[in-house]
C-alpha positions in Angstrom: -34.6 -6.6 29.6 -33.4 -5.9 33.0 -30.3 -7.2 34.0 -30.0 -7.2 38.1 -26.4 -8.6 38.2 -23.7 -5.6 38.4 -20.7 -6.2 36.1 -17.6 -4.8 35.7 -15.7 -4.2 32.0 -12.0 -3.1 32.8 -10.4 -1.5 29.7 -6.4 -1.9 29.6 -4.9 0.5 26.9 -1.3 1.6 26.7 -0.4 5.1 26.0 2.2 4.7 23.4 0.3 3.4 20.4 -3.3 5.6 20.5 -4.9 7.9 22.7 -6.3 6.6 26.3 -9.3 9.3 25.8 -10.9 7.3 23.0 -11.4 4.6 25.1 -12.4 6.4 28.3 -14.9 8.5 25.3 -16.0 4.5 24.6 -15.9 3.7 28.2 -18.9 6.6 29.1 -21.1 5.5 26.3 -21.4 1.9 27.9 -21.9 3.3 31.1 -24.6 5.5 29.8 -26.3 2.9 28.2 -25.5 0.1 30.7 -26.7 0.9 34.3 -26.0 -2.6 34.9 -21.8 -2.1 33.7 -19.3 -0.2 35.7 -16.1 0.8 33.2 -12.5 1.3 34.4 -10.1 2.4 32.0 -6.7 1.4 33.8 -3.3 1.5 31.5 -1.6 -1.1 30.2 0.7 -1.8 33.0 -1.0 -0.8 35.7 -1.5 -2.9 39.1 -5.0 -4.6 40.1 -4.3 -3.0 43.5 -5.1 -0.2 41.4 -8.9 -1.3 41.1 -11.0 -0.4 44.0 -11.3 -3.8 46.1 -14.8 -4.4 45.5 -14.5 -5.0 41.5 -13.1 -8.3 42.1 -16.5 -9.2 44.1 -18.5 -9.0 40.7 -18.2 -10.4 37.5 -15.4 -9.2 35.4 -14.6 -8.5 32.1 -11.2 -7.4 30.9 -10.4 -6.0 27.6 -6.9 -5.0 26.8 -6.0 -3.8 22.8 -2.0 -4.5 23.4 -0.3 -7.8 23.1 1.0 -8.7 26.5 -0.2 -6.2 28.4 1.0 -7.0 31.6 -2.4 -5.9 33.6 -3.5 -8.8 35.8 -7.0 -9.1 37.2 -7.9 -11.1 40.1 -11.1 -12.3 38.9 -12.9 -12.8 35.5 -12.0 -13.3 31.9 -9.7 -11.4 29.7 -9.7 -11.1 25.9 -6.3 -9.5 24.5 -4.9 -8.9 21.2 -1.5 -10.4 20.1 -0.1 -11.0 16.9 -1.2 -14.1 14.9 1.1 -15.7 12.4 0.1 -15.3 8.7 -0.3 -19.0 7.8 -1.9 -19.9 11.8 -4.7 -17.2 10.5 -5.5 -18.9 7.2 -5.7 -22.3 8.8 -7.9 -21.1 11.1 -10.1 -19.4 8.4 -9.7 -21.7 5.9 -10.9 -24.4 9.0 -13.7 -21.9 9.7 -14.8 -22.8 5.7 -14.0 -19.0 4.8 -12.0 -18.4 1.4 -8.3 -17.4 1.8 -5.1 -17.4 -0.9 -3.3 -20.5 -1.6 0.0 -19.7 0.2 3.3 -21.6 1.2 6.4 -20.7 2.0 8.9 -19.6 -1.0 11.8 -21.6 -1.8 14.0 -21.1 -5.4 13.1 -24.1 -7.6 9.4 -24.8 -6.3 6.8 -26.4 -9.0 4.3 -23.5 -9.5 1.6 -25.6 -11.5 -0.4 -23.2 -13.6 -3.3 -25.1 -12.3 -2.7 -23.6 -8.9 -1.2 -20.2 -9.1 -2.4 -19.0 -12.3 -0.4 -16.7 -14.9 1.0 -14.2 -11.9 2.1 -14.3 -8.6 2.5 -12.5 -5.2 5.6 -12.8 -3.4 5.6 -11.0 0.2 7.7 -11.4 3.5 6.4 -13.9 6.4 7.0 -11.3 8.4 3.8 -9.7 10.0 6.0 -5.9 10.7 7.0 -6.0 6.8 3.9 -6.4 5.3 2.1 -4.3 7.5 3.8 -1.4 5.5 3.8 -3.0 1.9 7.1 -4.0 1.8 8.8 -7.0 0.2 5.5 -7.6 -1.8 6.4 -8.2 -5.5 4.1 -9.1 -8.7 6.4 -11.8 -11.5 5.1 -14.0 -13.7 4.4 -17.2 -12.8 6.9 -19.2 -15.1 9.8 -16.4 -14.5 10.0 -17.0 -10.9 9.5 -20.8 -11.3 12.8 -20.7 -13.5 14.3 -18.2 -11.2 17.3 -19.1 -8.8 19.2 -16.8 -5.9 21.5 -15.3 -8.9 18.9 -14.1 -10.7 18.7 -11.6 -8.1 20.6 -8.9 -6.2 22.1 -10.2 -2.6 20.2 -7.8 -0.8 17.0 -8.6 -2.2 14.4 -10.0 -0.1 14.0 -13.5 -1.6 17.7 -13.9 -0.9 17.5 -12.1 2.8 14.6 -13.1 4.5 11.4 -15.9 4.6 8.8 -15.3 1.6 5.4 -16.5 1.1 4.2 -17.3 -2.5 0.5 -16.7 -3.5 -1.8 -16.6 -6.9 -2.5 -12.8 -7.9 -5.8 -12.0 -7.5 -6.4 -9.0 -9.8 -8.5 -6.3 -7.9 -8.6 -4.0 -11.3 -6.0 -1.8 -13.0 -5.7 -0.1 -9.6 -4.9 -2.4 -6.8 -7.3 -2.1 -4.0 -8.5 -3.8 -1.1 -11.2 -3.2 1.9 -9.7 -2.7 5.8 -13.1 -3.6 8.0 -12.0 -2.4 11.5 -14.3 -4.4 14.3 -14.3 -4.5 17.6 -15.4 -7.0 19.8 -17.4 -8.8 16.7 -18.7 -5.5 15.4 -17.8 -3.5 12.4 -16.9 0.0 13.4 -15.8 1.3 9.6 -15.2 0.0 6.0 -12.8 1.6 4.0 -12.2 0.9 0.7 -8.6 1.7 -0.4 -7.5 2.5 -3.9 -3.6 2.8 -4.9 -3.6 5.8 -7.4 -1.3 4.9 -9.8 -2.3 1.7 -11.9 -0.1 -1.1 -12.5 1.5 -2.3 -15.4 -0.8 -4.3 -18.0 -0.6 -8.1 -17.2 1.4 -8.5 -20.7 4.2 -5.7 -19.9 8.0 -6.7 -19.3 8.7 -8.6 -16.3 10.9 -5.8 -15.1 7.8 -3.5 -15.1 6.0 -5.9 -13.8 8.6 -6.5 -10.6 8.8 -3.1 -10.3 5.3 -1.9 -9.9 3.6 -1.0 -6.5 0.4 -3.3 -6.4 0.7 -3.3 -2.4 -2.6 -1.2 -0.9 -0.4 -0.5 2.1 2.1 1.1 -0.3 2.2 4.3 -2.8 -0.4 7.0 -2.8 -3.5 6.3 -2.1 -7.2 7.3 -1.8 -9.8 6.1 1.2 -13.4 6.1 0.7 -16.2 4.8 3.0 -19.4 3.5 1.5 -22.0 0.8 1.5 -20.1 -2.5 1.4 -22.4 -4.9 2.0 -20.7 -8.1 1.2 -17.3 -7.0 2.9 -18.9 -6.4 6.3 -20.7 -9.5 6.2 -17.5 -11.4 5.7 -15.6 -9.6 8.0 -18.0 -10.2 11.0 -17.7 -14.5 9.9 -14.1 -13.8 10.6 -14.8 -11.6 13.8 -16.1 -15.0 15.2 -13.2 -17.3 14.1 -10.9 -15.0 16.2 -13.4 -14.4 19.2 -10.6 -14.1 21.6 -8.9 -11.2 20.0 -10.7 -7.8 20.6 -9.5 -5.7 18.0 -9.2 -6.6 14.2 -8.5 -5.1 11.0 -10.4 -7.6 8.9 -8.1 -6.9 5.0 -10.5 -8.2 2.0 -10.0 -8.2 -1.3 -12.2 -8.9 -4.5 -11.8 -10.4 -7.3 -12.1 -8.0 -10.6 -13.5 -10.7 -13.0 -15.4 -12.9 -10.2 -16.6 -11.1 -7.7 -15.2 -13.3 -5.3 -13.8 -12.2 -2.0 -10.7 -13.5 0.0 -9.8 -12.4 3.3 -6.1 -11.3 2.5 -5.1 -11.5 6.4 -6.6 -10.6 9.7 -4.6 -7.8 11.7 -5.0 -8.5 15.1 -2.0 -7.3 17.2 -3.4 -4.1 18.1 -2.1 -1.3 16.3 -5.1 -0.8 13.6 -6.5 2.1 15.8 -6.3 5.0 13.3 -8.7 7.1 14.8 -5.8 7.7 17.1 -2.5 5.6 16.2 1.0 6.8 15.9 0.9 4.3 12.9 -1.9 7.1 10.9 -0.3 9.9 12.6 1.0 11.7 9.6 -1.9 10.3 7.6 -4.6 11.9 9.5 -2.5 15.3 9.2 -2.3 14.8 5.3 -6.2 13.4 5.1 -7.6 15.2 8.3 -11.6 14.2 7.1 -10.3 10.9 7.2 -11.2 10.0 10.7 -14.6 12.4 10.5 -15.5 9.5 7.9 -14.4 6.7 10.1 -16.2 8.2 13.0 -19.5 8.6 10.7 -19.9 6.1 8.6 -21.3 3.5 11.5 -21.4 5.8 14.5 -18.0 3.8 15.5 -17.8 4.9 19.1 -21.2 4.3 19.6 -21.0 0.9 18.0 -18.2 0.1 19.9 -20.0 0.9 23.1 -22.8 -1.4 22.5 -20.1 -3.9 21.2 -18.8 -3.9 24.8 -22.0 -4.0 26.4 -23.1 -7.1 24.5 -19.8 -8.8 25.4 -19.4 -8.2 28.9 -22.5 -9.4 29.6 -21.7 -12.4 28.1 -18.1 -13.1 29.3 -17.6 -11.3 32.5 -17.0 -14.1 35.1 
């Protein structure tokens, strides 16, 4: 197909949260591969006087992975990233006819019918900075924390401190786990399937065990592995489309031991799930340095991302 029609795909990233030279890497494999795309990779905050004049006489796409990052174009569409509330993502999936947890806010004295939230439940903080690194998230037994008032726990604890979402336990195996599907612009640059390494408590052990286990992926020691997962990818490019304005996602799925069955646990997309580079992985990628090898090789992730951007900028660039 030849495309006659000369586009431009600006690329706004911001210094502070992963390294520029991935993207300006990304940026030369479209324009190897897309004699029809000129690429700028401008920072974050950066001025459109900053663009040669003549971009904003052609179609123009602009990407930027940082929530309001304060670049302006003159001309053309722009996709961004930016932080979605928990329960505004599961409408949307759940909208989009894609299986999420029951979920609603916390509140001491709730009805927890068995029918709903099964034997166990999740408790975890509304807060999209807290969860990102496991904290706040607590397994109890269903009828123990239905009975449960604010004495029954310490002041500082965080159903007395701060807003708490309530969902059924989904039991991913004796060691929790859950798949992080990193996509870009619709397409899946890695699947990692994370493992905690410690197992939690049986299902009959003491509530106190039970509280006091670490069944939060993003938690505790862990082990990373990237193979053939068929059925996550698949799911999280369905979910790619329900959030076709938001560039960057890290798609978290988890399956159901007994069933089978996957949920989409929550969709990160403000920005700062680029761990081939992020300050976030930083001392992870020291302590697991094959780690982004993997992530690099599993799909050919810069390369995907490359054609990602292609495919989209020649669709949206205006």
């Amino acid at each position: 197909m030849v495309f006659t029609t000369r586009k431009n795909l600006i690329l706004a990233v911001h210094n502070s949260s992963y390294d520029p030279a991935d993207f300006i890497d990304i940026g030369n494999r479209v324009a190897a591969r897309a004699d029809d795309i000129r690429v700028y990779v401008v920072g974050a905050t950066a001025d459109s006087s900053e663009v040669p004049a003549a971009v904003w006489r052609e179609p123009t796409l602009t990407v930027a992975f940082n929530p309001g990052a304060p670049f302006r174009p003159l001309r053309g569409r722009v996709i961004c990233n930016r932080p979605i509330e928990k329960f505004e993502q599961w409408k949307m999936l759940a909208d989009a006819g894609i299986d999420v947890l029951h979920s609603q806010v916390f509140r001491f004295g709730m009805e927890l019918d068995p029918a709903v939230w099964g034997s166990h439940v999740l408790v975890k903080p509304q807060s999209l900075h807290m969860t990102s690194h496991g904290a706040g998230v607590q397994l109890f037994r269903r009828q123990r924390l239905a009975a449960a008032g604010p004495q029954d726990f310490p002041a500082d604890h965080h159903l007395n401190r701060t807003a708490m979402i309530v969902q059924p336990f989904i039991d991913t195996g004796v060691n929790p786990s859950k798949f992080r599907v990193l996509c870009l612009c619709g397409e899946p640059l890695y699947a990692q399937f994370t493992t905690l390494v410690a197992p939690r408590p049986d299902l009959t052990a003491p509530d106190a065990e039970l509280e006091a286990a670490d069944v939060a992926t993003s938690d505790g020691e862990r082990t990373y592995t990237h193979g053939d997962y068929p059925e996550p990818v698949a799911l999280a490019r369905k979910v790619a489309k329900v959030f076709s304005e938001v560039p960057l996602l890290g798609v978290d799925v988890i399956r159901d031991a007994r069933s089978g069955k996957l949920y989409v646990l929550e969709v990160n997309a403000g920005g700062n799930v680029w761990h081939f580079s992020s300050q976030l992985w930083a001392e992870r990628r020291k302590r697991y340095p094959e780690l982004v090898e993997q992530m690099q090789k599993q799909f050919g992730a810069f390369d995907r991302a490359a054609k990602a951007l292609i495919a989209m900028t020649r669709r949206l660039a205006s």
